[in-house]
C-alpha positions in Angstrom: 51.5 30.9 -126.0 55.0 32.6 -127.4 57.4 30.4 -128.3 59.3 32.5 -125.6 57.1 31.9 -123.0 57.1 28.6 -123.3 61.3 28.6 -123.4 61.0 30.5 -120.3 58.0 28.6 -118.4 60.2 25.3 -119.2 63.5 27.1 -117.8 61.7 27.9 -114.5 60.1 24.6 -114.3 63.6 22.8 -114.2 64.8 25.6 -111.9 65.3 23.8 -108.3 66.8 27.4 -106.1 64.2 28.2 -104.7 65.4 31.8 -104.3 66.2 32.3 -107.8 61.9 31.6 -108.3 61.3 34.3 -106.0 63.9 36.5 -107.5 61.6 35.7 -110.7 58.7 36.1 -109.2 59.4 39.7 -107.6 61.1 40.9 -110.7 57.7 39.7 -112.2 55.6 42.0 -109.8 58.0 45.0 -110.1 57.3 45.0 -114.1 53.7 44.1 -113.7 53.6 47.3 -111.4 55.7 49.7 -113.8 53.4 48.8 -116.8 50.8 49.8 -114.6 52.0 53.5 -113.8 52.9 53.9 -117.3 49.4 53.3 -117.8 48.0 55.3 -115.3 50.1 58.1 -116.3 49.1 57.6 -120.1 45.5 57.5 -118.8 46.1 61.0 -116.5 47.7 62.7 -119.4 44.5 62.1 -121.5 41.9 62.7 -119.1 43.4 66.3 -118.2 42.5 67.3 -122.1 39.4 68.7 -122.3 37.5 65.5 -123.6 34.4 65.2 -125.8 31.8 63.3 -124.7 32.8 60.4 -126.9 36.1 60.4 -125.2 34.6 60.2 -122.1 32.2 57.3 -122.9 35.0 55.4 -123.6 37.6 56.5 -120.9 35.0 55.3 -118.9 34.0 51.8 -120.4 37.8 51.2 -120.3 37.7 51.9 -116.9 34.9 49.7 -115.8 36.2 46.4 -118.2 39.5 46.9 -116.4 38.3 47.0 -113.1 36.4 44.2 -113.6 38.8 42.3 -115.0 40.7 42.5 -112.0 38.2 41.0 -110.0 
């Protein structure tokens, strides 16, 4: 773990306003949803190009590890 996250896991741990944790927590979601569309969009972009076959094999292994990460 970063020596940041560990600064910041220790912060919120002391942290007794309840309202500032859920102010965390949403600003959490709302990043964790941006990377997301940036990713998507990246992924969008490069599945428009005409791919090879190789590009496609691995488009959709990342695809498949991702979703099933999720789970």
């Amino acid at each position: 773990m970063s020596p940041l996250a560990k600064m910041i896991i220790q912060a919120l741990e002391n942290e007794d306003d309840d309202i500032v944790l859920a102010e965390v927590l949403d600003f959490y979601e709302y990043l964790k949803e941006k990377k997301k569309r940036q990713k998507d969009a990246l992924w969008k972009n490069i599945q428009e190009d005409e791919s090879t076959n190789e590009e496609i094999e691995i488009i959709n292994n990342y695809i498949q590890n991702d979703s099933s990460e999720k789970k």
